[in-house]
N, C-alpha and C positions, 0 to 999 in steps of 0.2 A: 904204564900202570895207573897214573892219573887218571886216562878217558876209560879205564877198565871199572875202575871204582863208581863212576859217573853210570855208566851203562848200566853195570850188576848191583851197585848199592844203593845207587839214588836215584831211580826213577823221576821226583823229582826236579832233580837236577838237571836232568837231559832230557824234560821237556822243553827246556827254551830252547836248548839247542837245536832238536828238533824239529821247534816251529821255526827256525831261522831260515834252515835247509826249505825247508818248506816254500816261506816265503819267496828265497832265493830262488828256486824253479818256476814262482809263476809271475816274478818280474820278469823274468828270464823270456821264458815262454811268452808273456804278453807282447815283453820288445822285438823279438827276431823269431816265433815260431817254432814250425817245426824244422829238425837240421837234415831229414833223411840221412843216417846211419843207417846203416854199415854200407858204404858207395860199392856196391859190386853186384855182377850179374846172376850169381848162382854161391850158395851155401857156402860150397866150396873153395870159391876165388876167397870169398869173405874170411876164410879160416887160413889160405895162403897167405892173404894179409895180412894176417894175425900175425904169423912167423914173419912175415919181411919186413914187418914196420917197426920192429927190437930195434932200439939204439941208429934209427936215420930218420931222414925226411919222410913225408910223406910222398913227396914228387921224387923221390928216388923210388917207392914201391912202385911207383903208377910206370913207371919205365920198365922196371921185371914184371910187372904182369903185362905189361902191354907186348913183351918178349914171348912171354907164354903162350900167351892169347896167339899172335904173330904163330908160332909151331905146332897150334894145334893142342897144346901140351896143360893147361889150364882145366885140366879135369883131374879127378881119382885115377880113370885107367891111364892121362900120360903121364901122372909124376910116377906110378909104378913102373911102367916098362921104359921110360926114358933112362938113358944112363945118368950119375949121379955127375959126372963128369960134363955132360952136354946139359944137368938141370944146373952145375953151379955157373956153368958158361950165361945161362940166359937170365940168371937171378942176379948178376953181380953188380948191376947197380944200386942193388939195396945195401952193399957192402956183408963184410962176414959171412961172403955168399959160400964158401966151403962148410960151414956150421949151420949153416938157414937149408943148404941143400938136402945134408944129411940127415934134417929134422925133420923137415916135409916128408922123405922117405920112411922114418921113424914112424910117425903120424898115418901113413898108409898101412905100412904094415903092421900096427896099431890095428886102424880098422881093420881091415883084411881080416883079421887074427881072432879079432872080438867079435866084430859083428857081419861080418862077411861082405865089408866093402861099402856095408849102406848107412848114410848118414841118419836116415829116416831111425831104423834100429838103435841106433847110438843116443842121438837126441831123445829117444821113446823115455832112458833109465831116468828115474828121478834126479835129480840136480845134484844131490851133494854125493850119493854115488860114484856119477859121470863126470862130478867136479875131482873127487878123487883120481880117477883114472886119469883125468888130462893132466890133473898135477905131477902125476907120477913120472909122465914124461921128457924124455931130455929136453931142456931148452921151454919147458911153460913153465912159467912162473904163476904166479897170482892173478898178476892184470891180462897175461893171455889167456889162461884159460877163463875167467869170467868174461871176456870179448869173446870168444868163441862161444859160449851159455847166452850170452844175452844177444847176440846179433845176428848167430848162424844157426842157433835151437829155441832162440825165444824163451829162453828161462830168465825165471823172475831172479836174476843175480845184478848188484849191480859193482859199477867198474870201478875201480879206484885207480885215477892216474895220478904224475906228476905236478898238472893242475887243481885237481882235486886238494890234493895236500895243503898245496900254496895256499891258495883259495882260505880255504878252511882254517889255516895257523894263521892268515894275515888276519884276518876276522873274530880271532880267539875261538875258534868252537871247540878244535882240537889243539893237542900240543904235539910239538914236535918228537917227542915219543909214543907216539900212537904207533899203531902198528897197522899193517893195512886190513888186518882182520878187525881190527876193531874201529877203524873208520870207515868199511864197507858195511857193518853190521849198523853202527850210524846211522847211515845215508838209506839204510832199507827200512831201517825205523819209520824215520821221519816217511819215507817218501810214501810208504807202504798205507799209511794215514790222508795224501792228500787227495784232495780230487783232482780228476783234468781238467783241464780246462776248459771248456766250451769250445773254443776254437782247435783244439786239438784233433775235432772230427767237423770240422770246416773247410773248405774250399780255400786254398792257399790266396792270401792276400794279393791285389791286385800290385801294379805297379803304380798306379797310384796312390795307392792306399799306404804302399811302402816308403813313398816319396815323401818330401818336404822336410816340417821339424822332427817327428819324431828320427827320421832316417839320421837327421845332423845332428840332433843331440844324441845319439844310442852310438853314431858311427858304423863301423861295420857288422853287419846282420851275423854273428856267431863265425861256425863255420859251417854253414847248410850245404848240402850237396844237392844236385840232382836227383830227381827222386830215381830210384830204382827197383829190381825185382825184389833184392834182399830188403831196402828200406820200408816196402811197400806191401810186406809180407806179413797175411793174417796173426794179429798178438795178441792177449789180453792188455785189458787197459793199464794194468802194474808193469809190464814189459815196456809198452807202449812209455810210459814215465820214466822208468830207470834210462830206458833210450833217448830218447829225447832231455832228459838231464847230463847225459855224460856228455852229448853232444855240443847241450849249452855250456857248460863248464869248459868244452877246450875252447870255444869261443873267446870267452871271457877269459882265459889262462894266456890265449896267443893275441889278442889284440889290445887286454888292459892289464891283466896280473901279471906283468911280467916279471921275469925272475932278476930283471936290474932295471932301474928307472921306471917301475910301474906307472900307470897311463889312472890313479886314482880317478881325479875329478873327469873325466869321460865315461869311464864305467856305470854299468845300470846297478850294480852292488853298492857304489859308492854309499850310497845312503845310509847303510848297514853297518861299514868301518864304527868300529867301538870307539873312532875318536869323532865319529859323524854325530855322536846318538848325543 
């Protein structure tokens, strides 16, 4: 109720915050780039991942879909005609592979249903529509269905994870009764105001250029991927942003925020901390 007030009462007041977020993205951006999200070949793998990366590692996905991949079955038409039995067989390293199986199924015959199979059709409906509908379904949450809008349809939604939160409560912007609607709505605020960055339609930094001090003072570059078909896939430049923020932020959540013994003085946020200022 606190960040609700802030939002809808005091305009005000959640300008600083705002401009923090703000800030936050083009430190970010300036030290490590861009992170190429969503790592995957086609739409599709992208929104399997969506479902298999609930509650594991990420290197436990990268093992079921490479299972997938491996069967042939890493499309719309093989999760449909594959049995559900032989999809939880190949999914089970991501764990709660009986619940992830039957939801991928769900999710097909979803589409199937609505829009006759094509992702194209789906992603066409406006956002908070199509945001409804994925919500509606078993097993999406909030944070999978805005992963699935912003990484596999390119809407302007942005994500609120586990880092996110952190991030943001260690910093004071938000309090710990935010709700994820109202610190997504936040983070689109602010982000929705910035520019990109010059480098953001730039030629990926050399290895040298990545090299020396800034490399040793910043530490590890986020968590960038390889670029790919889905990373690499025409967006406007507000997509293009919210992506590339979510992506900086697990950077910063997995190498410095961490949820015991945080890595402050390494951090490129550091200077932000309300006990820095």
């Amino acid at each position: 109720m606190q960040l609700r007030i802030v939002l809808f009462l005091s305009p005000a007041m959640a300008e600083p915050k705002q401009e923090a977020i703000r800030a936050y993205y083009h430190t970010l951006f300036s030290a490590w780039g861009r992170q190429h999200w969503w790592p995957a070949q086609s739409r599709f793998e992208m929104i399997v991942g969506a479902y298999l990366t609930q509650n594991t590692a990420w290197t436990n996905v990268e093992k079921a879909l490479s299972n997938l991949r491996g069967a042939q079955l890493l499309t719309i038409d093989g999760i449909r005609r594959t049995t559900q039995r032989r999809l939880e067989q190949l999914i089970r390293p991501s764990g709660y592979f009986r619940q992830k199986a039957q939801r991928l199924k769900t999710f097909v015959n979803f589409l199937d249903e609505r829009y006759s199979g094509s992702l194209a059709r789906m992603f066409a409906r406006p956002t908070p529509e199509l945001r409804d509908e994925l919500l509606a379904l078993n097993g999406v949450g909030p944070e999978t269905a805005d992963s699935i809008l912003l990484y596999a349809g390119n809407h302007a939604v942005f994500v609120v994870d586990a880092y996110t939160r952190r991030i943001l409560e260690r910093h004071e912007i938000v309090s710990r009764a935010a709700s994820y609607e109202e610190v997504r709505e936040l983070c689109e605020q602010a982000l929705t105001e910035s520019d990109a960055p010059k480098s953001s339609v730039q030629q990926p930094r050399s290895n040298a250029q990545t090299a020396g001090v800034r490399a040793t003072a910043m530490g590890p570059k986020g968590t960038g991927h390889r670029p790919s078909p889905v990373s690499r896939a025409k967006r406007t430049e507000l997509v293009q942003i919210f992506n590339d923020m979510h992506g900086l932020i697990v950077g910063v959540g997995k190498h410095y925020c961490l949820k015991s013994q945080p890595r402050c003085e390494l951090c490129p946020l550091q200077k932000f901390l309300p006990q820095a200022k």
